[in-house]
C-alpha positions as CSV (number, residue, x, y, z in Angstrom):
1,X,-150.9,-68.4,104.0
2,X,-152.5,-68.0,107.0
3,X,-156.2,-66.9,108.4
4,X,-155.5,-63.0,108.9
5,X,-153.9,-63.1,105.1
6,X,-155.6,-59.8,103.8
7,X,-153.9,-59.3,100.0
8,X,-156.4,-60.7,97.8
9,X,-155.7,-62.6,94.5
10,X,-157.7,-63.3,91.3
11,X,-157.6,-67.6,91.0
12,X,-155.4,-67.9,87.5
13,X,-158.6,-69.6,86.0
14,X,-160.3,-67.0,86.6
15,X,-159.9,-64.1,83.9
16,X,-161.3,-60.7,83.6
17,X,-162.1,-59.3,80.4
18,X,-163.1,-55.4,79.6
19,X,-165.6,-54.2,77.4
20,X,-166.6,-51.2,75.9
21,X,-169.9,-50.7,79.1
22,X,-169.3,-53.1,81.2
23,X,-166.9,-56.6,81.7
24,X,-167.0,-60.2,82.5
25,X,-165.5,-62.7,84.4
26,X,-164.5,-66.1,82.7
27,X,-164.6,-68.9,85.0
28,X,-162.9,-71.4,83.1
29,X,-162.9,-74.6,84.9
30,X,-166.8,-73.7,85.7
31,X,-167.4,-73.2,81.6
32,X,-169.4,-70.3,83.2
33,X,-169.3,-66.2,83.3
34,X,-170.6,-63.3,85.3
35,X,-170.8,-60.0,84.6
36,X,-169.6,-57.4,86.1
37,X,-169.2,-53.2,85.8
38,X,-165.6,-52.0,84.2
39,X,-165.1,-50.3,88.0
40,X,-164.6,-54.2,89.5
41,X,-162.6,-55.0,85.9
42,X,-160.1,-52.1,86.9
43,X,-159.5,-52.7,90.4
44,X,-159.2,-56.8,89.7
45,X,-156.4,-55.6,86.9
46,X,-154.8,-52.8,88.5
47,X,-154.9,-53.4,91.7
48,X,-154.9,-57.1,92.6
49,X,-152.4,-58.0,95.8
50,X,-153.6,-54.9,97.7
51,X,-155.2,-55.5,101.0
52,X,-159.6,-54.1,101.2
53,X,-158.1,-51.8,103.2
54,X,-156.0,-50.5,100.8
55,X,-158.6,-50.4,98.8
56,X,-161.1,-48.9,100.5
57,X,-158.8,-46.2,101.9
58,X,-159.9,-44.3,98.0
59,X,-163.1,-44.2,98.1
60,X,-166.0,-42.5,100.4
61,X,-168.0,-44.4,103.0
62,X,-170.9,-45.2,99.9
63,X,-168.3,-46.7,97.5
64,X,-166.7,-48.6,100.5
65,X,-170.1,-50.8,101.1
66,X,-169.9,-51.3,97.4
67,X,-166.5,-52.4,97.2
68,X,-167.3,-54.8,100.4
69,X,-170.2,-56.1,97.8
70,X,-168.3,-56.8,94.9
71,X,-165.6,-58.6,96.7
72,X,-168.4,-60.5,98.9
73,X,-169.7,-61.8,95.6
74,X,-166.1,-62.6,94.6
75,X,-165.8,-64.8,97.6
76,X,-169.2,-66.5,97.1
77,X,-167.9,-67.4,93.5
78,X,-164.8,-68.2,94.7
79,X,-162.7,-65.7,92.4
80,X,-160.6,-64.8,94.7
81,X,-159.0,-65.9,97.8
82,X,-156.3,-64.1,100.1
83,X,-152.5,-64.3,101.0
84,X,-149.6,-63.0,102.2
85,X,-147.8,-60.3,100.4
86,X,-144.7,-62.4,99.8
87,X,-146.8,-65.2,98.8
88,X,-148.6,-62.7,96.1
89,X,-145.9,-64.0,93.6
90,X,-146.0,-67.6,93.7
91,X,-149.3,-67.7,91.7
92,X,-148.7,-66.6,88.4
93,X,-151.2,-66.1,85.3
94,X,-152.0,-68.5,83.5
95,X,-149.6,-68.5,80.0
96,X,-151.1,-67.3,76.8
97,X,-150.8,-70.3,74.7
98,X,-152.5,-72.7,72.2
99,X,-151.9,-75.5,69.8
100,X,-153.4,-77.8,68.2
101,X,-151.3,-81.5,67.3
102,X,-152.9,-81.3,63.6
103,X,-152.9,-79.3,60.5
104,X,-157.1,-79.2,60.4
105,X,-158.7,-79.1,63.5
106,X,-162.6,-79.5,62.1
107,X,-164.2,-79.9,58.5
108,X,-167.4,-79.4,57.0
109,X,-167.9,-81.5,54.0
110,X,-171.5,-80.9,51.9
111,X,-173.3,-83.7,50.7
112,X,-174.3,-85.1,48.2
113,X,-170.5,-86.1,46.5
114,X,-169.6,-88.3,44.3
115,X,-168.4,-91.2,46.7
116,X,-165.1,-91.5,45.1
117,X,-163.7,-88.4,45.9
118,X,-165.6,-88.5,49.1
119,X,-163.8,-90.8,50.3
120,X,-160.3,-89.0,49.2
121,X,-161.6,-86.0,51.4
122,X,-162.3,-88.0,54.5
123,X,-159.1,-89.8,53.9
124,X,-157.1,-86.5,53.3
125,X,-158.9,-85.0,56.7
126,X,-157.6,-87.7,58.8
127,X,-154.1,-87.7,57.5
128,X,-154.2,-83.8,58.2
129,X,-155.4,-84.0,62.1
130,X,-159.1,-84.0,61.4
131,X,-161.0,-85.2,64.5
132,X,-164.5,-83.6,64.2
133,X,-166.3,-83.4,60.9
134,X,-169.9,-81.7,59.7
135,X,-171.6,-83.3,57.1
136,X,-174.3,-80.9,55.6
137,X,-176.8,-81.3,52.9
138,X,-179.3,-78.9,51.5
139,X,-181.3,-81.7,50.5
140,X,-182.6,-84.5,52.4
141,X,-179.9,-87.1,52.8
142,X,-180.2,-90.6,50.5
143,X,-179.8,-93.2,52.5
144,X,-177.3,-94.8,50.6
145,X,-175.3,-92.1,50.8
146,X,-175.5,-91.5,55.1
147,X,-174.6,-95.3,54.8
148,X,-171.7,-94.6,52.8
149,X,-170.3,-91.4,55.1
150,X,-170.8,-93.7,58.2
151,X,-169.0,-96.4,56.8
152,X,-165.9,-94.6,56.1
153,X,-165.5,-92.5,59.3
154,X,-165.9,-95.9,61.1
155,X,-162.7,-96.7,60.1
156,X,-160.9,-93.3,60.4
157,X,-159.6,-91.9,63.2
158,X,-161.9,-89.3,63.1
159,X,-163.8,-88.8,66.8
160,X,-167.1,-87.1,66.4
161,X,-169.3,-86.3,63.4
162,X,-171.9,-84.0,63.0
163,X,-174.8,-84.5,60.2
164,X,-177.4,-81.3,58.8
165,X,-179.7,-82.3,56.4
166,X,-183.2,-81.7,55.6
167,X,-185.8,-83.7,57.3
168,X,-187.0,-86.5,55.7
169,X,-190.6,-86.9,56.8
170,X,-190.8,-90.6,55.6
171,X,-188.0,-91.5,58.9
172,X,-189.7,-92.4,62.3
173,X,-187.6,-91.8,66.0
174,X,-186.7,-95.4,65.8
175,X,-184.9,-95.3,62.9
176,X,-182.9,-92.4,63.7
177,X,-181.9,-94.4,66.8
178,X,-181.2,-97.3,65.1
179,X,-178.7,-95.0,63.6
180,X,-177.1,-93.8,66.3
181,X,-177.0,-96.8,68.4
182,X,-174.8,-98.6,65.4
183,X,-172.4,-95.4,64.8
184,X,-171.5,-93.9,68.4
185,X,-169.2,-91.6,66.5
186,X,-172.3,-89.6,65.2
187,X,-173.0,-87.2,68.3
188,X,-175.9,-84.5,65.9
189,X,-178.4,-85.1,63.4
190,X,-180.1,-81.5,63.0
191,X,-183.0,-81.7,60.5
192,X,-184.2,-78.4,59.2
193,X,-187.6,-77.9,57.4
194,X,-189.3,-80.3,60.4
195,X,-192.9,-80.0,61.0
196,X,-191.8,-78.1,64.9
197,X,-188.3,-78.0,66.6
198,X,-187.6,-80.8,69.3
199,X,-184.6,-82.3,70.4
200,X,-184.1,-85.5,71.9
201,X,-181.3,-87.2,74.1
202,X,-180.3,-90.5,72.5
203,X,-178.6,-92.1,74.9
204,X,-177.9,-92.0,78.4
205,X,-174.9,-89.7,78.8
206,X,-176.7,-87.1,76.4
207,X,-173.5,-87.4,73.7
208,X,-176.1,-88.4,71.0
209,X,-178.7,-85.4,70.1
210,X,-181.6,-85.6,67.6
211,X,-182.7,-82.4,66.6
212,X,-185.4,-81.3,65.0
213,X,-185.6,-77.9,63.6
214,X,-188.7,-75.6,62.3
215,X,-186.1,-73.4,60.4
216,X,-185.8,-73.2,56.8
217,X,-182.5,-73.8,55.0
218,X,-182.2,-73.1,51.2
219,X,-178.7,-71.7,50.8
220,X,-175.4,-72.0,52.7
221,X,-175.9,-68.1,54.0
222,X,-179.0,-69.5,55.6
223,X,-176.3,-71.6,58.2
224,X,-174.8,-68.1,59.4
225,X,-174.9,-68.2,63.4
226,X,-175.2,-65.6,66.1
227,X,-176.8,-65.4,68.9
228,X,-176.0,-65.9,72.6
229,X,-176.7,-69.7,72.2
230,X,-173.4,-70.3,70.8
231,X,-171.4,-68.9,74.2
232,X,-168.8,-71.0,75.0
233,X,-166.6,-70.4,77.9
234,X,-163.5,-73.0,78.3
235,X,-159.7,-72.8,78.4
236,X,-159.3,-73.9,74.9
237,X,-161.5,-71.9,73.2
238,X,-160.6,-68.8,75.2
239,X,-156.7,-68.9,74.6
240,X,-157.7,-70.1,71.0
241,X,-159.9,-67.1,70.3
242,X,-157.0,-64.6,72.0
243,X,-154.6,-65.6,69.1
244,X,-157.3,-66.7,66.4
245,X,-160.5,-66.5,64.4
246,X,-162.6,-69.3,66.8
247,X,-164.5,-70.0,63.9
248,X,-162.5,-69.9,61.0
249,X,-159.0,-71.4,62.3
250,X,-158.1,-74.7,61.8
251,X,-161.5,-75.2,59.4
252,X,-161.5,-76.4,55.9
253,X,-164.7,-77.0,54.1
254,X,-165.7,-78.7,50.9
255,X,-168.5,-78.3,48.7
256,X,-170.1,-81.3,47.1
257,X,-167.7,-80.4,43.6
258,X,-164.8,-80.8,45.8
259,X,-164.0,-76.6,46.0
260,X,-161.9,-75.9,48.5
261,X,-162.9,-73.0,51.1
262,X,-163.0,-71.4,54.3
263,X,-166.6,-71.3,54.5
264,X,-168.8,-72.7,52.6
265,X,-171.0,-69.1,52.3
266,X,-168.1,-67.6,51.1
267,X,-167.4,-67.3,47.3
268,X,-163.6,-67.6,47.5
269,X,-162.1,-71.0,46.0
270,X,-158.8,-72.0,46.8
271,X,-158.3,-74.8,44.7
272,X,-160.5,-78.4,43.7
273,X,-160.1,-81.9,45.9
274,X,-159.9,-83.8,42.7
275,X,-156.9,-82.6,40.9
276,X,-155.2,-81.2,44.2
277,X,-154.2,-82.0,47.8
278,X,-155.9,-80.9,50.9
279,X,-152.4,-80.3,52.3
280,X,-151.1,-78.2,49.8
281,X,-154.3,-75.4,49.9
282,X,-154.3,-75.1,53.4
283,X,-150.3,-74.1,53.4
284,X,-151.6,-71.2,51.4
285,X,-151.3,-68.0,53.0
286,X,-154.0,-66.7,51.0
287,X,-156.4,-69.7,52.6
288,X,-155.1,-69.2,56.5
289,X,-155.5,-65.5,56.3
290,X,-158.9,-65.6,57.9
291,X,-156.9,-67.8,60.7
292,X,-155.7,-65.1,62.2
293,X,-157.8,-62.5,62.3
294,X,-159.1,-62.8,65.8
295,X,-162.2,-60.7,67.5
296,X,-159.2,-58.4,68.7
297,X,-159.0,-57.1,65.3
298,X,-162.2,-56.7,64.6
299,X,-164.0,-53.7,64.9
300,X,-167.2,-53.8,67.3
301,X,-166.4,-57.5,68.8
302,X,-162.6,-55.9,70.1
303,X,-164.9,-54.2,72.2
304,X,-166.9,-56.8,73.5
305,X,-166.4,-57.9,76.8
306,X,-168.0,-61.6,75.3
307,X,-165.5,-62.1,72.6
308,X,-163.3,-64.9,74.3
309,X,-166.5,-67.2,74.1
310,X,-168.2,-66.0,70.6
311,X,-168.2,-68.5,68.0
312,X,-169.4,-66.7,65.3
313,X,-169.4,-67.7,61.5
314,X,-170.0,-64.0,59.8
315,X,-168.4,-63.2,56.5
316,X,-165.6,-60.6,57.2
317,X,-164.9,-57.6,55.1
318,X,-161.4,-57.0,54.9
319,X,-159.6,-53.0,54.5
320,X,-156.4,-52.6,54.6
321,X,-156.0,-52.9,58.5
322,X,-159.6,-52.8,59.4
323,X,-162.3,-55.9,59.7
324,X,-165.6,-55.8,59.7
325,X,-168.3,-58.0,60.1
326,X,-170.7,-58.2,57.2
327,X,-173.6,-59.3,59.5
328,X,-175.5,-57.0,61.6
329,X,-174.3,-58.9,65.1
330,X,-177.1,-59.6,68.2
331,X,-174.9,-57.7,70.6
332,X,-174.0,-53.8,71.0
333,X,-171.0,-53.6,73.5
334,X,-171.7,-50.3,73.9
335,X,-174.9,-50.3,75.1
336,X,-174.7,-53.8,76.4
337,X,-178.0,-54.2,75.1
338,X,-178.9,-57.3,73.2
339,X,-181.1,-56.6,69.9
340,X,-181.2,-59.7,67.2
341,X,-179.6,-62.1,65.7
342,X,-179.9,-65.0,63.1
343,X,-179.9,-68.3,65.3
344,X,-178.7,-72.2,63.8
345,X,-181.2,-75.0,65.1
């Protein structure tokens, strides 16, 4: 590679993705995006390693500035860079794979439950790969029972944890960071029903969020998400969500009877914690259906140039080959207009 290399190259971490008006550019080491029109998305896919000259040599003196301005802005964002054509080959794409070294890569467990077979399903979540578990309540949460659930993931090897209750008005700021200071495990506490939403930083490196929440939460539907808030651009979750559901893979959750589901919104029931074995429910292939179903397959996000970075919980309807998403989503690809959307604390 030299100064006067002239055949440009996307950066592997660097990915374009179409949709149905207009695409985006995930910038995967940046955990960022821009957008750009489909016109930049098909000359970065169809017609990377050719020289602006090349290019250029298509197109009519007006679309020629405007192909000097795109790949300007490439360059600013460092998207690109230049080489020689017989280097052009020595920087491949980056692989289309993902794994996870566990059965169960994240839980949601409601509260309250009776602390006996609480303890089974914390147990039975570590043993299956559980590292990150959500412990909801639609009620507020007893203190004798967030002392018990702190207690046992203290001694599992279980990395973060993630408590939604209702807010219990009698609680002052300093008890909450009492709380956090003596479990550093616990990284969210989001209390719905508060008098006005705030959040605050617990401690230094922002890992521990109190959050306070205006909402109102009376049934499970009520926990829904979508809205733009819940973009997440990173390696993981973008290879993830090209072979899966980004929501629904890897997830078991467990109502306070100890039901078994992939949601705890949806009415399906694969089987109860207390007379049968995480393990054995989630090697169903009635239960990991939902797995697999990735915003490829579905029909409006396939054509959304922001579904590599959409973590979105909406019940899907399943036909025969097509998937639908019950809930009306914030985001029309084909207008790329954005309109509504229900939005979690």
């Amino acid at each position: 590679m030299n100064q006067q290399s002239e055949h440009f190259k996307l950066f592997a971490e660097c990915i374009p993705v179409k949709g149905a008006a207009r695409s985006v550019i995930y910038d995967l080491p940046r955990n960022s995006y821009t957008l750009i029109p489909n016109a930049l998305y098909d000359i970065l896919t169809q017609q990377e390693g050719a020289t602006l000259s090349q290019l250029k040599s298509d197109y009519d003196a007006e679309d020629q500035q405007t192909i000097d301005e795109y790949f300007q802005m490439l360059q600013d964002n460092e998207y690109i860079f230049f080489c020689d054509k017989d280097e052009l080959a020595l920087f491949p794409k980056l692989p289309e794979e993902w794994d996870y070294a566990g059965d169960i890569s994240n839980a949601i467990v409601e509260l309250p439950m009776e602390r006996q077979l609480l303890s089974k399903a914390i147990s039975e979540l570590e043993q299956l790969g559980c590292r990150h578990i959500q412990f909801r309540s639609l009620q507020t949460l007893d203190a004798d029972v967030l002392s018990f659930v702190l207690n046992e993931v203290s001694t599992r090897d279980i990395d973060t944890i993630e408590v939604i209750s209702k807010a219990d008005h009698t609680m002052d700021t300093e008890s909450f960071k009492r709380i956090f200071s003596a479990n550093p495990r616990l990284r969210t506490w989001i209390l719905y029903g508060a008098e006005s939403t705030a959040a605050t930083n617990i401690d230094d490196m922002g890992r521990q969020n109190l959050i306070f929440s205006a909402e109102s939460k009376t049934a499970h539907r009520d926990f829904e998400r979508n809205g733009p808030h819940y973009f997440n651009v990173n390696i993981e979750l973008f290879f993830e969500s090209k072979k899966y559901h980004a929501y629904y893979n890897r997830k078991v959750c467990i109502t306070s009877e100890g039901d078994i589901k992939n949601c705890l919104s949806l009415p399906a029931i694969f089987g109860n914690l207390a007379s049968t074995p995480l393990k054995s429910i989630i090697d169903l292939a009635d239960f990991k259906k939902l797995w697999y179903i990735s915003n490829d397959h579905i029909e409006t996000c396939k054509h959304c140039e922001f579904r590599y970075m959409c973590v979105d919980n909406s019940p899907l309807h399943v036909n025969g080959d097509t998937v639908r998403r019950e809930n009306t989503c914030f985001y029309d690809p084909f207008t790329a207009t954005f309109t509504h959307g229900k939005q979690l604390v």
